[in-house]
Structures are given as structure tokens and as C-alpha cells.
C-alpha positions in Angstrom: -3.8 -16.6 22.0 -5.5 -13.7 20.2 -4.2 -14.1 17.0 -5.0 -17.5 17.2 -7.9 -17.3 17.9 -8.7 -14.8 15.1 -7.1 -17.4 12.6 -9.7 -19.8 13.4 -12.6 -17.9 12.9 -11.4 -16.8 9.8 -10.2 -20.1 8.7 -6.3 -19.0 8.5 -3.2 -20.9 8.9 0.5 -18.9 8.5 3.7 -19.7 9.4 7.1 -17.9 8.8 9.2 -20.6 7.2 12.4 -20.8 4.6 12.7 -22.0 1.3 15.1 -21.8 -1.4 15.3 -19.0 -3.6 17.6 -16.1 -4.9 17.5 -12.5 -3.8 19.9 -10.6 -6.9 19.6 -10.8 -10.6 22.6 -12.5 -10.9 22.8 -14.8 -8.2 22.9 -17.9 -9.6 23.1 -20.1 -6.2 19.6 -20.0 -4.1 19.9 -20.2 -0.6 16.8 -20.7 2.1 14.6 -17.2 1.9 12.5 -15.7 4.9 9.1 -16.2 3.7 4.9 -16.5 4.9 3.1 -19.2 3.9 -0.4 -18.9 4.2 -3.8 -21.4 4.3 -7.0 -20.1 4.0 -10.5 -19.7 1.9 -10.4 -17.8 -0.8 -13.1 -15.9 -2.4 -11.4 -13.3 -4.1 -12.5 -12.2 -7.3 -10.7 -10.2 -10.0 -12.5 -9.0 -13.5 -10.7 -7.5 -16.3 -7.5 -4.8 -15.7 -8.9 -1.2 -15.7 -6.4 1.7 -16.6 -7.9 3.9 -13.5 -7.7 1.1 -11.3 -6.5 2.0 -7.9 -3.7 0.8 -5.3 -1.5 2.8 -2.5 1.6 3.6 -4.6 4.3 1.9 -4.6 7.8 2.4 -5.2 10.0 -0.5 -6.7 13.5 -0.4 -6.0 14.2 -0.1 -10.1 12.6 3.7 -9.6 14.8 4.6 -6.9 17.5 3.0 -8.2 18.0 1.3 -12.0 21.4 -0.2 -11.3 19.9 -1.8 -8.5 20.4 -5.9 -8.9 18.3 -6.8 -5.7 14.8 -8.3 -6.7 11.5 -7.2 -5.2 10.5 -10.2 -4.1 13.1 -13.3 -4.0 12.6 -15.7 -7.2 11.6 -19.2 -5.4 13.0 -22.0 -6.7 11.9 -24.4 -9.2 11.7 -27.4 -6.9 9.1 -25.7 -4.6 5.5 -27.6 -5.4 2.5 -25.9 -7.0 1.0 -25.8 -3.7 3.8 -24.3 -1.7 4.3 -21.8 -4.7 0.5 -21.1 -3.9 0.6 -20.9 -0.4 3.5 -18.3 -1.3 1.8 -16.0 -3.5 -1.2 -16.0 -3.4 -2.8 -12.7 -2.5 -4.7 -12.5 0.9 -8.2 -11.1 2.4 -8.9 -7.9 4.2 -8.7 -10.1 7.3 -6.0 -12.0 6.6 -4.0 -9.3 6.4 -5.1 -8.2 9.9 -3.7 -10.9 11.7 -0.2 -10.5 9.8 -0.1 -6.8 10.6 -1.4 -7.6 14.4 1.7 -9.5 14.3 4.4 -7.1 13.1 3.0 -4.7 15.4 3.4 -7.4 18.2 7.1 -7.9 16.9 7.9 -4.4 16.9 6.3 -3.7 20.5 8.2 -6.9 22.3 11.3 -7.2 20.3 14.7 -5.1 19.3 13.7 -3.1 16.5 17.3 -2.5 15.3 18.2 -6.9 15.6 18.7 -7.7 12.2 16.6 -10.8 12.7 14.0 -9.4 13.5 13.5 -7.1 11.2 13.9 -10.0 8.3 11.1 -11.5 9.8 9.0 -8.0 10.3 9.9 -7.8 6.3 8.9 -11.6 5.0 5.3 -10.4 6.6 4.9 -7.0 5.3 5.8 -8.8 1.9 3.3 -11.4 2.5 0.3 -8.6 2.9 1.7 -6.5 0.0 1.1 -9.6 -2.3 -2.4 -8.1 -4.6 -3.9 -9.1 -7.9 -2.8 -9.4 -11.1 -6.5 -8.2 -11.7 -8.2 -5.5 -10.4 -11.1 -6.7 -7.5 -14.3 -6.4 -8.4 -15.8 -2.7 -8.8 -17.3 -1.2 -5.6 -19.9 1.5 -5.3 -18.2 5.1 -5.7 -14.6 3.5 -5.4 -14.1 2.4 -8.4 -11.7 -0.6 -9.4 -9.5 -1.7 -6.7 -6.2 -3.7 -6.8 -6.2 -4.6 -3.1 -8.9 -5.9 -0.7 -8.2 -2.4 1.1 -6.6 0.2 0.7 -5.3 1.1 4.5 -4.0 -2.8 4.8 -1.7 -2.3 2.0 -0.7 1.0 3.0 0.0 -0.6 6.2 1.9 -3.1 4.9 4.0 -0.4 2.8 4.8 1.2 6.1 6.3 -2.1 7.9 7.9 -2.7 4.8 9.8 0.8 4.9 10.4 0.3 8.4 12.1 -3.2 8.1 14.2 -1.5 5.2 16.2 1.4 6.5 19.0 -1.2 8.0 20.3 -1.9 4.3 22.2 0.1 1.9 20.3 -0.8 -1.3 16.4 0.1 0.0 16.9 2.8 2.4 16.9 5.2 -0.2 13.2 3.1 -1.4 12.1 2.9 2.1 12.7 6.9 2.3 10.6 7.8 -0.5 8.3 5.2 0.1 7.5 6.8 3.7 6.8 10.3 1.5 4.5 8.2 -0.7 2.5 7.7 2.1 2.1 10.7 3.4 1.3 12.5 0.2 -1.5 10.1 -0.5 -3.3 11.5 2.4 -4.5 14.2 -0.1 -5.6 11.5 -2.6 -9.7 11.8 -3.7 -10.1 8.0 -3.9 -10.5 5.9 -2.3 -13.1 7.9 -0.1 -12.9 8.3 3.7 -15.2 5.4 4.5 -13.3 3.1 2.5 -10.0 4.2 4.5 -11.7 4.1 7.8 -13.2 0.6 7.5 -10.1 -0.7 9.1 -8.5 2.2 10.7 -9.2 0.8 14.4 -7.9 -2.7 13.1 -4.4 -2.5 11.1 -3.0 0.7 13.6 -2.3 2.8 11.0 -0.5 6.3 12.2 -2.2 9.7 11.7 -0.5 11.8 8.9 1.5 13.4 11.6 3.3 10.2 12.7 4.4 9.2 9.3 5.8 13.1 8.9 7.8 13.1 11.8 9.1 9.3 11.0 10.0 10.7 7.4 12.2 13.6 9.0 13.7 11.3 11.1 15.1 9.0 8.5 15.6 11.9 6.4 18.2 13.2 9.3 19.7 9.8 9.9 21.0 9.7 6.3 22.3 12.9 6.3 19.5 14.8 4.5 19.7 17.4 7.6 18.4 20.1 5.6 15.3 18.4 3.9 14.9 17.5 8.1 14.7 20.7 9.3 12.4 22.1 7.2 9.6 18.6 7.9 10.3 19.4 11.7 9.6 22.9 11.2 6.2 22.2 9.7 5.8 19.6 12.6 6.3 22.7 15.0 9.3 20.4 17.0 11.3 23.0 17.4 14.2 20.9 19.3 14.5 18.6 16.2 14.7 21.2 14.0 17.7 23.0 16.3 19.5 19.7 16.4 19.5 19.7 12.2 21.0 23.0 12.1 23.5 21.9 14.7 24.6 18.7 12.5 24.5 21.0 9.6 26.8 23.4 11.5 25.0 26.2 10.7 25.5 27.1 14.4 24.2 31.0 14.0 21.0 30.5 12.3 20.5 27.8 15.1 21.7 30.7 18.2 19.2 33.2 16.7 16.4 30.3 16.4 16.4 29.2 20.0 17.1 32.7 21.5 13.8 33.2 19.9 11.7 30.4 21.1 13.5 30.4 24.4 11.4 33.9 25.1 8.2 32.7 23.4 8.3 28.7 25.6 11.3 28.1 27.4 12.1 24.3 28.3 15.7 22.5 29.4 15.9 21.2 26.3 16.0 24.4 24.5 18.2 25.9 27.0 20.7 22.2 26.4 20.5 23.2 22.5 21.5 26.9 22.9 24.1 25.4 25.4 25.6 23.3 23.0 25.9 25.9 20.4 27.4 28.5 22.3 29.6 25.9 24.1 28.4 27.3 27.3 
């Protein structure tokens, strides 16, 4: 009721939907494709491409990966209309955006976030809100030339985008670096702090902390258990860190590392850890 009620005062109409379209380079039958179409105002205005112009940075899956034949986007078929191809692709507004975020926050708060389905449909949004100009937005005050309505919505949409990824074999290795992307830019100059925070109590964007441990966390679950170690190290979680050197079977620089923190903070789960190495 919320969300629908947002979509009405901002004059918005989505809805998840499937239409044919090819996902590889060389696929040469389309089959339906998860996608967002969107109905709205639009007041967006672009100006002439700027070489400093500005956008969260994103990674293509041709970076991570050139013999990669999966597309960024899937190529919609010929057949759709103008006006579906429109409702498609065009980019959205700052609030537009909102209410597809609100809703993969919803999905990932009420639903199975390792179903399949539900990431597809987690995905199709995160692509919709990722969708920006062709030309950079008009200049604004101290900013300078923007490709995106905002720069936290798109780096919101990155996130649900590298979250709905890690299930496949061909973009968890994007999703990965993509996550590192976004904690990097954290040291970025521009845009400024206001800019960011205009919509930081709106699209739920985590703290620079979050996004660090969610990084080390992937990094573990595809076997990068030393890159891991040294992220939970940094992030003080000592347990995590223990459990990398444990998977990496470097079982006595683990035995000297938890003798040590077990006299600084003991806790059961530090005294599980040592357990386990020792096989006591």
C-alpha cells in the first residue's frame, strides 16, 4: 500500500513483466526475458557529453571477463513496439528509482534470498534503476556534470545488482569486484557529501563497513580465503578471520591467533575456533 501509494503521487506505473529477447551473443533463439516496465513523467534533461562527467563506476562483465558471451542487458526483440521499447529503457527519476529499490529491499526482507526466482526478479529491478543517459544531466552547482539523477540510487542499484549476481558462474566474479568498486568510491571527492546524503534515509544504502564485510564474505565463499582474512582483519571480526585460516589450513598461525585474543576478550566462539583447530 506504501509503494503504491508513493507511485501515485509521483505519477508512476511499473510492472515486472516478460518479453522476448536474447541474453548471449550468439543466441540466435529469443526466449521471454525478466524485465521492468515503467510509466511516468519525464522531465529529464541531458546537454552535451562532458569528458569529466560523473557516474558510480561500473564494471561490465567484458572487464572482468573478455571471453565472456553473456550481454549486459538482454537485446529485446524486434517485434516489441516503440512504446514498450520506451517503457523499457528509458532512464528513470531520483524518485522513481526509490520505489524500485523500496521494492528489492522488500523482496530481500520477505523472500528466500538464495530462490533463484527471486533473485531474477531482485535483478530485472536493479537493471531497471541502473538504466542512465546517453547524455550527461544538466550541470549542478559544485557537482559538476552528472550521468545519473543521483549518485547513491545508482550506487544502490549496483549493490542489488551484485547481490542478485553471486548465484551464477559468469558474473560472480563482476559482482565481486563490483562490491570493491563501491567501497573504494567512498574516498571519491565528487560528488560532495550533500549530494550523497540527499537520499541516504531513502534508498537504505549500507555504511562503508557493511559493504566491507559483505565483500569478505563473498571473497571467502569463492575461495579467495586469504584476500578474506585480511578484509576481516581490518573489520576487527576476529572469528571470521580464524575461520579463513581454518579453511586455508593454516591451522598454527590460526592456534597462535586465538590463544591471543582468547586472553585479550574471551567469548564461546573463540574458544569453539581454538577447539576446532586443536581437535579438542
Amino acid at each position: 500500500q506504501t509503494s503504491d501509494a508513493a507511485c501515485t503521487v509521483v505519477d508512476f506505473n511499473y510492472e515486472l513483466t516478460g518479453v522476448l529477447g536474447i541474453k548471449r551473443e550468439h543466441q540466435t533463439t529469443e526466449y521471454a526475458q525478466l524485465v521492468v516496465k515503467a510509466k511516468g513523467k519525464e522531465n529529464v534533461k541531458g546537454v552535451e557529453v562532458d569528458e569529466m562527467a560523473k557516474a558510480p563506476g561500473t564494471l561490465s562483465l567484458k572487464t572482468v571477463d573478455d571471453m565472456t558471451d553473456v550481454l549486459e542487458t538482454p537485446k529485446l526483440s524486434q517485434s516489441l513496439s516503440e512504446t514498450e521499447r520506451h517503457e523499457i529503457e528509458r532512464p528513470l527519476k531520483a524518485a522513481e528509482q526509490l520505489i524500485l529499490l523500496s521494492r528489492c529491499h522488500y523482496i530481500w526482507a520477505s523472500s528466500n534470498p538464495n530462490d533463484e526466482m527471486v533473485l531474477e526478479e531482485v535483478n530485472a529491478l536493479a537493471q531497471r534503476v541502473l538504466k542512465k543517459q546517453d547524455q550527461v544531466l544538466e550541470e549542478e552547482t559544485g557537482e559538476g556534470p552528472l550521468f545519473t539523477v543521483n549518485w547513491l540510487t545508482f550506487s544502490c542499484g549496483l549493490w542489488f545488482r551484485c547481490r542478485a549476481e553471486h548465484h551464477r558462474n559468469k558474473t560472480r566474479e563482476r559482482a565481486a569486484f563490483q562490491l570493491q568498486s563501491l567501497v573504494d568510491q567512498f574516498t571519491d571527492e565528487k560528488p560532495s557529501a550533500g549530494h550523497r546524503l540527499r537520499m541516504a534515509h531513502s534508498c537504505g544504502y549500507p555504511a562503508r563497513f557493511h559493504l566491507q564485510h559483505e565483500v569478505a564474505s563473498r571473497m571467502m565463499k569463492m575461495g579467495m580465503v586469504s584476500t578474506a582474512h585480511e578484509q576481516f582483519k581490518k573489520l576487527r571480526m576476529w572469528p571470521e578471520a580464524v575461520e579463513c585460516l581454518i579453511i586455508a589450513e593454516r591451522n598454527v598461525e590460526a592456534e597462535d591467533m586465538l590463544k591471543g585474543l582468547i586472553e585479550k576478550h574471551p567469548s564461546p566462539r573463540l574458544w569453539c575456533c581454538l577447539g576446532d583447530v586443536m581437535k579438542d
